[in-house]
The first five atom37 places (N, CA, C, CB, O) and aatype in JSON, in Angstrom:
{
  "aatype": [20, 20, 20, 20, 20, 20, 20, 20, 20, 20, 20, 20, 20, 20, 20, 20, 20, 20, 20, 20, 20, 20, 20, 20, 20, 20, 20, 20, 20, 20, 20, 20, 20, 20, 20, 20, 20, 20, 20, 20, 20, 20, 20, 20, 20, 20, 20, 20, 20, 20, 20, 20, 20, 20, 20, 20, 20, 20, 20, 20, 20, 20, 20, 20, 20, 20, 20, 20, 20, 20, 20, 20, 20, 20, 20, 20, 20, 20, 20, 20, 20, 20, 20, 20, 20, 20, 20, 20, 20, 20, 20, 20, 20, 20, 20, 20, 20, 20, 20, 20, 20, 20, 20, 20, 20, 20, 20, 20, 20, 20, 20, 20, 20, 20, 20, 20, 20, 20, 20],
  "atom_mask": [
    [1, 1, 1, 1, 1],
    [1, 1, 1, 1, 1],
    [1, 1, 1, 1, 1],
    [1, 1, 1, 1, 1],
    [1, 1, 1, 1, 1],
    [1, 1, 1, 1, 1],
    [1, 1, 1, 1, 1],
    [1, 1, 1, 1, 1],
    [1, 1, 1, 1, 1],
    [1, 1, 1, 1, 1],
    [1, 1, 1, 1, 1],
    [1, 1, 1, 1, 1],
    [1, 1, 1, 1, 1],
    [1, 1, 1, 1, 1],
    [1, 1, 1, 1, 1],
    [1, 1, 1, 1, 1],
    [1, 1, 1, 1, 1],
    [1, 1, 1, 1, 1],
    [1, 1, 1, 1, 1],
    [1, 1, 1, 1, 1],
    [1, 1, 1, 1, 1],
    [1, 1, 1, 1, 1],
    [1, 1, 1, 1, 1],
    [1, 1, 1, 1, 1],
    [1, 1, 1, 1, 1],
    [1, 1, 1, 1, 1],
    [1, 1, 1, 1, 1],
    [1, 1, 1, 1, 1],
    [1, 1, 1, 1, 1],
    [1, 1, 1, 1, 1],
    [1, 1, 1, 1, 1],
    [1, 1, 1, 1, 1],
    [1, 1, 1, 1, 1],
    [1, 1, 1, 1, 1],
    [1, 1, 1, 1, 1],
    [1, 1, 1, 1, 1],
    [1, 1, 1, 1, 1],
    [1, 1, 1, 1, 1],
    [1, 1, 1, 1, 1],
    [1, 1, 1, 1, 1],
    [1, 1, 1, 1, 1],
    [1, 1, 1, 1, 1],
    [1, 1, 1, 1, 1],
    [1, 1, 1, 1, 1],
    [1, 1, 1, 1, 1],
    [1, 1, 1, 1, 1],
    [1, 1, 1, 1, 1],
    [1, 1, 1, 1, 1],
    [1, 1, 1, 1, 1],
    [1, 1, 1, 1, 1],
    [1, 1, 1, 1, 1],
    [1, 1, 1, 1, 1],
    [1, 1, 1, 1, 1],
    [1, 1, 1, 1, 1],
    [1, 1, 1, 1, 1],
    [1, 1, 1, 1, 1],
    [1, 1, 1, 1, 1],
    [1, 1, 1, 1, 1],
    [1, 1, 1, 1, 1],
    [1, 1, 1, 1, 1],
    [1, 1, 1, 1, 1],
    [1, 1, 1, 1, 1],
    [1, 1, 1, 1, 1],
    [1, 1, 1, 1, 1],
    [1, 1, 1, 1, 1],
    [1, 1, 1, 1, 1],
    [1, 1, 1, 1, 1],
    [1, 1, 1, 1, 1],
    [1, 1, 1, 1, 1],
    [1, 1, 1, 1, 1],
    [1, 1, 1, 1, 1],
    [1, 1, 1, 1, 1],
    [1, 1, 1, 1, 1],
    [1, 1, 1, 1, 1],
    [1, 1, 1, 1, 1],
    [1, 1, 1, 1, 1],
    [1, 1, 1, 1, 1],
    [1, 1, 1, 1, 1],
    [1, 1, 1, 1, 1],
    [1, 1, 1, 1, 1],
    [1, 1, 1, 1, 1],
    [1, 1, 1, 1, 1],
    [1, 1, 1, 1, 1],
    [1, 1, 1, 1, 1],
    [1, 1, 1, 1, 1],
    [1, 1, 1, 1, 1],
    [1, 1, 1, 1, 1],
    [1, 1, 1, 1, 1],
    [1, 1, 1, 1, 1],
    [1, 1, 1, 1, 1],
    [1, 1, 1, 1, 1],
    [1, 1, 1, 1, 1],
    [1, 1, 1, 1, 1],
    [1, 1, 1, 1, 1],
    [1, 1, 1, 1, 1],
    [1, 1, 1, 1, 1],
    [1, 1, 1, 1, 1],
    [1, 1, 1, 1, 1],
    [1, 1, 1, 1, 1],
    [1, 1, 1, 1, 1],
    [1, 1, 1, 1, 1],
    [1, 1, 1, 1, 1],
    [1, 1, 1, 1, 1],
    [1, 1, 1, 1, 1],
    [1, 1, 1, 1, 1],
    [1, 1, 1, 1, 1],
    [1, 1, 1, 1, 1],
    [1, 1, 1, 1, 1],
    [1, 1, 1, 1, 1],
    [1, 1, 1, 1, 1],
    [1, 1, 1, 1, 1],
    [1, 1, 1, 1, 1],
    [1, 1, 1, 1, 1],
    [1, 1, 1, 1, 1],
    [1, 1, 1, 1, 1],
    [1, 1, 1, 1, 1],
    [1, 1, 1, 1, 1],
    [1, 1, 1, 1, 1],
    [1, 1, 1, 1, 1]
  ],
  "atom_positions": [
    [[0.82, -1.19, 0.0], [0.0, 0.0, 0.0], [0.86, 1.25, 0.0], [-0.93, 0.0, 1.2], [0.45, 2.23, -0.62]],
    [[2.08, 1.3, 0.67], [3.19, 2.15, 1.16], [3.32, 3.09, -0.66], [4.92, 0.92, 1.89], [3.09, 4.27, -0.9]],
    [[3.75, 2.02, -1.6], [3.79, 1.97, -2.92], [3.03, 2.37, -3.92], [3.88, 1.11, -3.12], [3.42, 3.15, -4.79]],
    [[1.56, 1.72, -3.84], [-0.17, 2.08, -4.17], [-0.86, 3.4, -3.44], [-1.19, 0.71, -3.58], [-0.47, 4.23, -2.62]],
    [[-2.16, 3.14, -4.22], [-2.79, 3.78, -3.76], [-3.09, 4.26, -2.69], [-3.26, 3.57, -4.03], [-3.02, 3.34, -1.87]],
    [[-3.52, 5.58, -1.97], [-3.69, 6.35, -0.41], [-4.72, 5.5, 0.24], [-4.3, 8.13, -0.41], [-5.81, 5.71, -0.28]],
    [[-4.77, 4.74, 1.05], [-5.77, 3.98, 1.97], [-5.65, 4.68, 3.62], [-5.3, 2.14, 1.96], [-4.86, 5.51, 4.08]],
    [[-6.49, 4.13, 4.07], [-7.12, 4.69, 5.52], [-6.65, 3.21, 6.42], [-9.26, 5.08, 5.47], [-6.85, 2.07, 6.01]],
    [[-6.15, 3.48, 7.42], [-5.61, 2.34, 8.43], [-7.03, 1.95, 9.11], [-4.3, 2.96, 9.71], [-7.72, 2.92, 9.41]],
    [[-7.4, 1.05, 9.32], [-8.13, 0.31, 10.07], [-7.61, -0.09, 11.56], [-8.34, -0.75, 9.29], [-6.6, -0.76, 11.73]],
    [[-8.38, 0.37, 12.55], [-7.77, -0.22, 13.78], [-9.0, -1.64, 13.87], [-7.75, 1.13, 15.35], [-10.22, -1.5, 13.89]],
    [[-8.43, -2.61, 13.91], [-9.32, -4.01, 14.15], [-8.77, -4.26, 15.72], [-8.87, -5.57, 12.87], [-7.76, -3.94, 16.36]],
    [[-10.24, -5.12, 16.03], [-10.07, -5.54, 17.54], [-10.19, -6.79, 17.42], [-11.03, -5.01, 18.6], [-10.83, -7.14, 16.43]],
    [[-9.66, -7.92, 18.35], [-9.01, -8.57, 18.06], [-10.16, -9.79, 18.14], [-7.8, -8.43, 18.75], [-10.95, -10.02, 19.06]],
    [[-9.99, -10.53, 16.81], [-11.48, -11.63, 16.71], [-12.03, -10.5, 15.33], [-12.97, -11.71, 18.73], [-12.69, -11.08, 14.48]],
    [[-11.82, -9.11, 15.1], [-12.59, -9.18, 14.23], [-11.72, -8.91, 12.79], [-13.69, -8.28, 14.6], [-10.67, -8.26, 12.82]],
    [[-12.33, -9.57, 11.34], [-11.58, -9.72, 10.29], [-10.06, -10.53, 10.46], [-11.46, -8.38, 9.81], [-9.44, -10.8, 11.49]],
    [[-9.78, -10.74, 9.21], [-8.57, -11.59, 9.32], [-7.32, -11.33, 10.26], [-8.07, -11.63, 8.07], [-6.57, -12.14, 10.79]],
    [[-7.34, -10.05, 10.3], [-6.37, -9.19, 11.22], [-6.51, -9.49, 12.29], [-6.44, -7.84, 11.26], [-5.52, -9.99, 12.84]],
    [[-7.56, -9.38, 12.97], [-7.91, -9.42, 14.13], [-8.37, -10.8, 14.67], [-8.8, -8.48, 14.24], [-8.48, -10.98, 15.88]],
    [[-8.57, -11.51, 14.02], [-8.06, -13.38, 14.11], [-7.17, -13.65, 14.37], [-7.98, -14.27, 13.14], [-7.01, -14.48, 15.27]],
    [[-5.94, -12.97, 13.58], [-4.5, -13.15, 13.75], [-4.08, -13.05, 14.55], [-3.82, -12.67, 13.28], [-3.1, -13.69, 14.9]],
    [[-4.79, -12.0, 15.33], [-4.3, -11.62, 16.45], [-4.83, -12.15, 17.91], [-4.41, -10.37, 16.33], [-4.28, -12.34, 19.0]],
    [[-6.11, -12.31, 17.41], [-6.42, -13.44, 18.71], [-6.18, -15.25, 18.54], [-8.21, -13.24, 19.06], [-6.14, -15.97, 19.54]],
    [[-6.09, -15.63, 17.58], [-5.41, -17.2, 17.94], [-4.03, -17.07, 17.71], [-5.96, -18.55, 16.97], [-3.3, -17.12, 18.7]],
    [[-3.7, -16.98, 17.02], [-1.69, -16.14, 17.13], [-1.7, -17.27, 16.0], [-0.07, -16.37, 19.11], [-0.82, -18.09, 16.29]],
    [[-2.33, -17.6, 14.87], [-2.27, -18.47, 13.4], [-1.96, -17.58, 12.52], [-3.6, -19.22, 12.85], [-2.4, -16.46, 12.77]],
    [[-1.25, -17.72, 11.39], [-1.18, -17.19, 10.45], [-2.63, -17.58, 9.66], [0.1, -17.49, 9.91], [-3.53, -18.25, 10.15]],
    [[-2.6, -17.08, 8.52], [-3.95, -17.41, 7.48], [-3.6, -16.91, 6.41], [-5.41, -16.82, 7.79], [-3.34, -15.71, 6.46]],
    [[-3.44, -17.7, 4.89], [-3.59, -16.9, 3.74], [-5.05, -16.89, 3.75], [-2.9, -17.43, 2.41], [-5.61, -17.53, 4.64]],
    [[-5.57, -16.44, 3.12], [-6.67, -15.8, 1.97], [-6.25, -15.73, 0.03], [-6.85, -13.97, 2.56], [-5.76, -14.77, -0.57]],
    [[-6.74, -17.35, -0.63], [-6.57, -17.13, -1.77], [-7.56, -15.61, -2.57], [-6.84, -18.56, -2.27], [-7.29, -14.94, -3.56]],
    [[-8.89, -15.53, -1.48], [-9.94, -14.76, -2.53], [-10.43, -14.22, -1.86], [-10.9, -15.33, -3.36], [-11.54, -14.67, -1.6]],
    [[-9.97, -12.69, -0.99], [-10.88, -12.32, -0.5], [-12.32, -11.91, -0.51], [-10.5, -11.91, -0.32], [-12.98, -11.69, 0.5]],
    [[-12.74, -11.84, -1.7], [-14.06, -11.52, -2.03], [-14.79, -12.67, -1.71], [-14.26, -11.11, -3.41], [-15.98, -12.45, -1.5]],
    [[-14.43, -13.87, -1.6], [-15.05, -15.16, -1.06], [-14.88, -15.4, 0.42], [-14.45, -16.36, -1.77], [-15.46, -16.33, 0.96]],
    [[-14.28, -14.77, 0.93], [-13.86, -14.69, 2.53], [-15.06, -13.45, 3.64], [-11.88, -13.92, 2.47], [-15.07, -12.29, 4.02]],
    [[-15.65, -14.33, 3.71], [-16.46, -13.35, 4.75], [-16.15, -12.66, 5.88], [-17.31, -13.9, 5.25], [-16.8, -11.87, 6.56]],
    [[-14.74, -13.19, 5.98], [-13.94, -12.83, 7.7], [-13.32, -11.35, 7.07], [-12.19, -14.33, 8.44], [-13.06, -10.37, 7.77]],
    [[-13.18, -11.42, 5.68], [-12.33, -10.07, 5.13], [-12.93, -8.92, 5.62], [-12.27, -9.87, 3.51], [-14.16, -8.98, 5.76]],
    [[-12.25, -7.69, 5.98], [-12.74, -6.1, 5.85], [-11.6, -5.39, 5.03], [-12.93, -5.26, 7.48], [-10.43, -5.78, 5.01]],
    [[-12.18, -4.14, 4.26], [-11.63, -4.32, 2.85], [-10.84, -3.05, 3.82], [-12.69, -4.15, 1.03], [-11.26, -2.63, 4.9]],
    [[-9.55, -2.58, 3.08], [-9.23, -1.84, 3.33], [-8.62, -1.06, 2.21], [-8.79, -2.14, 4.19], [-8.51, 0.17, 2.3]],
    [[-8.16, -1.81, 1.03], [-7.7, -0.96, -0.14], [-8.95, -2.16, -0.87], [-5.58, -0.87, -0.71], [-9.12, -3.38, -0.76]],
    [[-9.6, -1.1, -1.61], [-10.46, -2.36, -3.2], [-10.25, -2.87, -3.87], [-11.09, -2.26, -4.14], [-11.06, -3.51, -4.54]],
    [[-8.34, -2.83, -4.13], [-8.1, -3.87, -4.99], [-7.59, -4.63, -4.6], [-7.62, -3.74, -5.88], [-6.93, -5.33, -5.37]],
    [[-7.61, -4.91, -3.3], [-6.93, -6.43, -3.0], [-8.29, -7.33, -3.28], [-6.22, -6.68, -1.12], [-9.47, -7.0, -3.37]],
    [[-7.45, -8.95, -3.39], [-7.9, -9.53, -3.77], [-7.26, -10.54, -2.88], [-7.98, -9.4, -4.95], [-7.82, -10.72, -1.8]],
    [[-5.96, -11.36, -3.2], [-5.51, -11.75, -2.02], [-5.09, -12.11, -0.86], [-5.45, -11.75, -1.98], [-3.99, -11.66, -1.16]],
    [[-4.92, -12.54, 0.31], [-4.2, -11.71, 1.92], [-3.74, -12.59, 2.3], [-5.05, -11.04, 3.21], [-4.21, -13.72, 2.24]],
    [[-2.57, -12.24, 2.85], [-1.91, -13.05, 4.32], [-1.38, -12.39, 5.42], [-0.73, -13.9, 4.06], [-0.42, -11.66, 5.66]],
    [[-2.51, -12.99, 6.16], [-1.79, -12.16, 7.51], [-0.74, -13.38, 9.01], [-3.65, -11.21, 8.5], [-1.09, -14.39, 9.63]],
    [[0.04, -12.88, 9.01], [0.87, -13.58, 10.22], [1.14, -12.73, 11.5], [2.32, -14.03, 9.69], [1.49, -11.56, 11.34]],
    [[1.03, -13.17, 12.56], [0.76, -12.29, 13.8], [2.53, -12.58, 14.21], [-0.78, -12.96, 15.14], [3.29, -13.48, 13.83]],
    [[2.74, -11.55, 15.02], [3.8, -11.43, 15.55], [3.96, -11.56, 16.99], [4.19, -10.45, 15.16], [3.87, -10.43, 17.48]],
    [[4.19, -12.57, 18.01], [4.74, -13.11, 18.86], [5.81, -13.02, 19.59], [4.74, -13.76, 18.58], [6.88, -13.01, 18.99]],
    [[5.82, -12.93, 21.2], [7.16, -13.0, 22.19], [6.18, -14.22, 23.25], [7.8, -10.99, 23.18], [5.04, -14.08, 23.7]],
    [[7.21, -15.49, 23.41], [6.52, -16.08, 24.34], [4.93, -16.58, 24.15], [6.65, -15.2, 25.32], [4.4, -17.13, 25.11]],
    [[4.22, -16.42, 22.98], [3.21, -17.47, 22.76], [1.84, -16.04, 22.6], [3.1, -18.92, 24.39], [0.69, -16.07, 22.16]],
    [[2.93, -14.55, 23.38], [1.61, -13.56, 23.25], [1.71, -12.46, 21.77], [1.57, -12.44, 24.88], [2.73, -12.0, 21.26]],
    [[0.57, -12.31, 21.43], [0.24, -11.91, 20.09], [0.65, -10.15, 20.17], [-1.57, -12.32, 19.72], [-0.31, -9.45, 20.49]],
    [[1.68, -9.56, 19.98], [2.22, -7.8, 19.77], [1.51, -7.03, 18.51], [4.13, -7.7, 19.37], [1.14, -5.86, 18.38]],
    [[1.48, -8.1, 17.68], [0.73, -6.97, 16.36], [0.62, -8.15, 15.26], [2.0, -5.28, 15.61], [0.8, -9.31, 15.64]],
    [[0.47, -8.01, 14.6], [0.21, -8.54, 13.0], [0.55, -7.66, 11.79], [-1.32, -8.8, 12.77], [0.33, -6.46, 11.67]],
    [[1.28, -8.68, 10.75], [1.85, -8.17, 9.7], [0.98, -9.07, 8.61], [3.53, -8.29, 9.75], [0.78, -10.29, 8.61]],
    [[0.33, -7.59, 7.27], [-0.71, -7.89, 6.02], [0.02, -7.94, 5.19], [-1.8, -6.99, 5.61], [0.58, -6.9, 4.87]],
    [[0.23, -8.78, 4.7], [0.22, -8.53, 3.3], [-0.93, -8.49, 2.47], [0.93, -9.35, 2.8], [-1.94, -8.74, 3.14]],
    [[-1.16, -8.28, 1.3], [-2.11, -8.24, 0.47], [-1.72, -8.12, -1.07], [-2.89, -7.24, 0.92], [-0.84, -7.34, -1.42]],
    [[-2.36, -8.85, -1.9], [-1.93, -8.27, -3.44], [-3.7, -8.43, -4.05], [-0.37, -9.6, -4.55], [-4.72, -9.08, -3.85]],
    [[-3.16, -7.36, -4.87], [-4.38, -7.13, -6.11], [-4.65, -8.5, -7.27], [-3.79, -5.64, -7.19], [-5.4, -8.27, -8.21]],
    [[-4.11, -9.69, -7.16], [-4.01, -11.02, -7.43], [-4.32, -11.58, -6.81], [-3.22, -11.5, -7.65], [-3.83, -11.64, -5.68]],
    [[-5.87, -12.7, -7.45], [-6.76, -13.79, -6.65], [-5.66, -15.05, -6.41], [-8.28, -14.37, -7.66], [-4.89, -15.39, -7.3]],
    [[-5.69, -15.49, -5.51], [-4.54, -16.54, -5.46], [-3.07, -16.56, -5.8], [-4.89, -17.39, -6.14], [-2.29, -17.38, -6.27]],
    [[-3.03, -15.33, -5.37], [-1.11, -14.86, -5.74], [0.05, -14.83, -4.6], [-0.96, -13.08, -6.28], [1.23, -14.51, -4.77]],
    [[-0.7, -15.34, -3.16], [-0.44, -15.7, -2.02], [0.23, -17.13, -1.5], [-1.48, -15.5, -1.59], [-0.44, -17.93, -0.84]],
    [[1.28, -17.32, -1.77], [1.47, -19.22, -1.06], [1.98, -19.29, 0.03], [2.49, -20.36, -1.8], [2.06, -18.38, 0.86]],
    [[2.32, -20.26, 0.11], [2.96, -21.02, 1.16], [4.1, -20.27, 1.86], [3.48, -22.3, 0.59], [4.24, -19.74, 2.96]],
    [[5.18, -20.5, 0.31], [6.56, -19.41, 0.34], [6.55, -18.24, 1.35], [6.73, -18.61, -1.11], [7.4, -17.78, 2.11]],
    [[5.26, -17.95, 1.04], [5.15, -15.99, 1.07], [4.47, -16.09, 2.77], [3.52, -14.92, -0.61], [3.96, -15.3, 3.57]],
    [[4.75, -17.31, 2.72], [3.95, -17.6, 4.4], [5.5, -17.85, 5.19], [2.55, -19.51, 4.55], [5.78, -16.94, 5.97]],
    [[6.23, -18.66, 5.11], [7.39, -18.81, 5.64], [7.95, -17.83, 5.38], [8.03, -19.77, 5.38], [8.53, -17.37, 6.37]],
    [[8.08, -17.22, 4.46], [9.11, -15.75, 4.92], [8.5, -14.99, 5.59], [9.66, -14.75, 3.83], [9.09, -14.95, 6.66]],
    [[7.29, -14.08, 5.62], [6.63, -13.44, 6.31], [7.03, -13.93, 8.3], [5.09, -13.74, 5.59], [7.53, -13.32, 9.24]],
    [[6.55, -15.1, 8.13], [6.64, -15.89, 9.55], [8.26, -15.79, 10.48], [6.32, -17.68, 9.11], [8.53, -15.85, 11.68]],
    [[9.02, -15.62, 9.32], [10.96, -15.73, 9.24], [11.14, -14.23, 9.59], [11.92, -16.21, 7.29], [12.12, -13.86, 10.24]],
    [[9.92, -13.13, 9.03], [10.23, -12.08, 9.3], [9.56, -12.04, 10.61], [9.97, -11.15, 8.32], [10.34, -11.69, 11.5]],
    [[8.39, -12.29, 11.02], [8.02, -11.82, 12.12], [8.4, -12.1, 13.64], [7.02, -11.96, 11.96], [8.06, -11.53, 14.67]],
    [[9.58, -13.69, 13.3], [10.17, -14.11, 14.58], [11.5, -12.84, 14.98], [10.84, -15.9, 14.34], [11.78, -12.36, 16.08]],
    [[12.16, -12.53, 13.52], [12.99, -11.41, 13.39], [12.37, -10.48, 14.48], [13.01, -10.79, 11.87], [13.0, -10.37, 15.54]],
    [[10.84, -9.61, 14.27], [11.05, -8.44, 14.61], [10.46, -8.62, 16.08], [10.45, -7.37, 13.63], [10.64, -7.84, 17.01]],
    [[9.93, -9.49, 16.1], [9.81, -10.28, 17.89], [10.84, -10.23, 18.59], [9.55, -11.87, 18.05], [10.73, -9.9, 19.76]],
    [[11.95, -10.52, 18.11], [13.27, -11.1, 19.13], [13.58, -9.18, 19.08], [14.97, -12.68, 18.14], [13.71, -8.65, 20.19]],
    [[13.7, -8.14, 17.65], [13.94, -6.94, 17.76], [13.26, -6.5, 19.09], [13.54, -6.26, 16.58], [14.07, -6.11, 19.93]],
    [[11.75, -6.47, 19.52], [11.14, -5.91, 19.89], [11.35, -6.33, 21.25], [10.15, -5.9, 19.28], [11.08, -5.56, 22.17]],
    [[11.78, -7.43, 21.46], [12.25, -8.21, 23.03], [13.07, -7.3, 23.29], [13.01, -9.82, 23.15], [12.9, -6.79, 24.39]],
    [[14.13, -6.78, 22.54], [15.54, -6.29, 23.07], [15.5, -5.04, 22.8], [16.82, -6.9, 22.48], [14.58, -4.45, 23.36]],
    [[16.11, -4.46, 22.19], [16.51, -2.83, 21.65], [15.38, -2.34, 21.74], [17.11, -2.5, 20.1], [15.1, -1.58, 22.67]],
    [[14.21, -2.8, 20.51], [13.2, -2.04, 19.7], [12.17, -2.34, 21.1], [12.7, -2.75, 17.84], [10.98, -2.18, 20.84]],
    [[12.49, -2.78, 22.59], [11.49, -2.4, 23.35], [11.81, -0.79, 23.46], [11.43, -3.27, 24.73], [10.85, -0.02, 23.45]],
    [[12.89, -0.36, 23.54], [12.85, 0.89, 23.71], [12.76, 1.75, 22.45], [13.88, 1.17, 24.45], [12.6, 2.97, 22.53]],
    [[12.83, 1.38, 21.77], [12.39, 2.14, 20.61], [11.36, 2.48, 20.28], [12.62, 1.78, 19.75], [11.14, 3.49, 19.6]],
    [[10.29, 1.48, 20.8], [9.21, 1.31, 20.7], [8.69, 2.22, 21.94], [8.95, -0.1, 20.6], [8.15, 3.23, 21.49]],
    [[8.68, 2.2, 22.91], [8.38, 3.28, 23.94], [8.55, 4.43, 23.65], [8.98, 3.23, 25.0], [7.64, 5.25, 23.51]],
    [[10.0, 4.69, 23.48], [9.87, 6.04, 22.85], [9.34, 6.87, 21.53], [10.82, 6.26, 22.84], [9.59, 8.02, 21.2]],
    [[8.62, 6.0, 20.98], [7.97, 6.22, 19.55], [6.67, 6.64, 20.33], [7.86, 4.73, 18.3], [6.26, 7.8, 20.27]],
    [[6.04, 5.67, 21.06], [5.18, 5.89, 21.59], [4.65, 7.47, 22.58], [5.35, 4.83, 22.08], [3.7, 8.25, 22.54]],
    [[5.94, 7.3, 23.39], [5.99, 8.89, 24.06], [6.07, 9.59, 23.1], [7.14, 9.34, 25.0], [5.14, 10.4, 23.1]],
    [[6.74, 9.7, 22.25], [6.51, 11.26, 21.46], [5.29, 11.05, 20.69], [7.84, 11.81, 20.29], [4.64, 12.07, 20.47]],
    [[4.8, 9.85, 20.21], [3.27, 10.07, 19.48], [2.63, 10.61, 20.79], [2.36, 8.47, 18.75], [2.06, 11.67, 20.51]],
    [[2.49, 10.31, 22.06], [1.81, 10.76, 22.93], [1.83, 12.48, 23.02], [2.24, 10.03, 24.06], [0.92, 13.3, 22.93]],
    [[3.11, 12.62, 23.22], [3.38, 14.12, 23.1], [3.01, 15.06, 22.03], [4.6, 14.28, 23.13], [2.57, 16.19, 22.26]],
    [[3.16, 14.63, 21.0], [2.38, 14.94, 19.46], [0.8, 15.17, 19.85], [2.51, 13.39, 18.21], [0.19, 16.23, 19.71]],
    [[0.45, 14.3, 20.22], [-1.4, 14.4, 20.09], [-1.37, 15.39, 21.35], [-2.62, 12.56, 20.4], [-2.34, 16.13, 21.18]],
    [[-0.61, 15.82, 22.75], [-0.59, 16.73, 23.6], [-1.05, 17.99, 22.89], [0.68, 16.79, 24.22], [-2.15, 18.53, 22.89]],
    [[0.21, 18.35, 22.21], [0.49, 19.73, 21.64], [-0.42, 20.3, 20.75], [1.66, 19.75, 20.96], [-0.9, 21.44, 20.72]],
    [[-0.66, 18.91, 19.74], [-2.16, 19.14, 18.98], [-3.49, 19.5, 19.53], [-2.53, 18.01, 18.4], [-4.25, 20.32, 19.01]],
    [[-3.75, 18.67, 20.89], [-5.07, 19.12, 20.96], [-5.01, 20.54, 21.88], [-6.04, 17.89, 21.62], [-6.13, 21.04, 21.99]],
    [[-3.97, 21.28, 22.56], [-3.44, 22.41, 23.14], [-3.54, 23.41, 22.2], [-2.14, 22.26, 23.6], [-3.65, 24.6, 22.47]],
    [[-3.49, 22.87, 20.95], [-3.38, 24.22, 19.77], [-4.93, 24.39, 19.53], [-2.4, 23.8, 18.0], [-5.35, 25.25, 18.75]]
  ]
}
């Protein structure tokens, strides 16, 4: 999407849409067709595709990583093990260093929305 077209972030709670599955059983899931997937919520219209894999420390679910392509069945297996290869990566990041990176991203988004709603 970073690449594509301007889309709107979805905050999902957890159980709802594929995202939010992901995030509550801690399973990955492709999606050959989303338009045949009732669990889908659309977020760009031309996907067609999805895989989502949740990201893990210790068995608990931190976030989930989408992929998506504008191709019905352009999603495999492959694209499941690397995704999965990436998300143990940014787990072990997020254990160590990127806990603090991550805090402090957080404090200054906090501080950001301060100043904003002050103005």
């Amino acid at each position: 999407a970073s690449a594509g077209p301007e889309t709107h972030c979805l905050a999902m709670e957890p159980g709802e849409g594929n995202v939010g599955r992901a995030a509550q059983t801690g399973k990955a899931r492709i999606v050959p067709d989303v338009k045949s997937d009732p669990q889908y919520l659309m977020s760009l219209a031309a996907t067609r595709s999805e895989l989502v894999v949740p990201i893990k420390i210790a068995g608990r679910v931190l976030g989930v990583i989408n992929a998506e392509s504008d191709k019905p069945n352009y999603i495999g297996g492959e694209d499941r093990v690397l995704l999965e290869e990436v998300a143990g990566k940014l787990a072990l990041f997020l254990r160590g260093r990127g806990r603090y990176l991550a805090r402090r991203a957080r404090e200054q988004g906090t501080q950001k929305a301060a100043v904003k709603r002050t103005k």
